[in-house]
C-alpha positions, 0 to 999 in steps of 0.5 A: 666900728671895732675900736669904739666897741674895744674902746668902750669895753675897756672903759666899762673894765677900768670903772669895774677896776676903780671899785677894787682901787679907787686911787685910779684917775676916775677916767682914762684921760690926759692930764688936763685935755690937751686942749691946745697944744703946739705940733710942728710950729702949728697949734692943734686941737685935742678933743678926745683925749680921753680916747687916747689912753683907753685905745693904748690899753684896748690895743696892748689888750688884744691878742688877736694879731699873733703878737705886735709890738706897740708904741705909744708916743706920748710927751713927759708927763701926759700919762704913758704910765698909766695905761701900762698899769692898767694893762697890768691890772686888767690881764687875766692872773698868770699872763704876762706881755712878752 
């Protein structure tokens, strides 16, 4: 599936990027799994949240779509911050996101 190999190649960059700043997280992942959290009223379970972040910068990375606009919708403190870092680190010196 594409967005496994995506998903996957961004996790092999991002551990390539701990090397050079190793204060990064040491995985893409939400603060504290999500285990159970409440949608609607109904309590749901999250078990890759780890996948959550990693697609968000395999997303925002990939340029094949001519230019798209992303959201990623995400409560106060569950690591929206994060993935725009990575993104940043990861472009090639000289691109920038319009």
């Amino acid at each position: 599936d594409d967005i496994l190999m995506k998903r996957a190649d961004v996790i092999e960059k991002y551990a390539a990027l701990r090397e050079q700043h190793p204060a990064l997280p040491e995985v893409l992942e939400l603060p504290g799994l999500l285990n159970d959290v409440t949608a609607g009223g109904s309590p749901m379970k999250i078990t890759s949240a780890h996948s959550i972040q990693a697609d968000i910068v395999a997303a925002a990375l990939d340029t094949s779509s001519g230019g798209h606009h992303l959201l990623g919708a995400l409560p106060t403190g569950f690591g929206k911050s994060l993935p725009m870092m990575v993104v940043a680190l990861l472009l090639p010196p000289g691109i920038t996101i319009k």
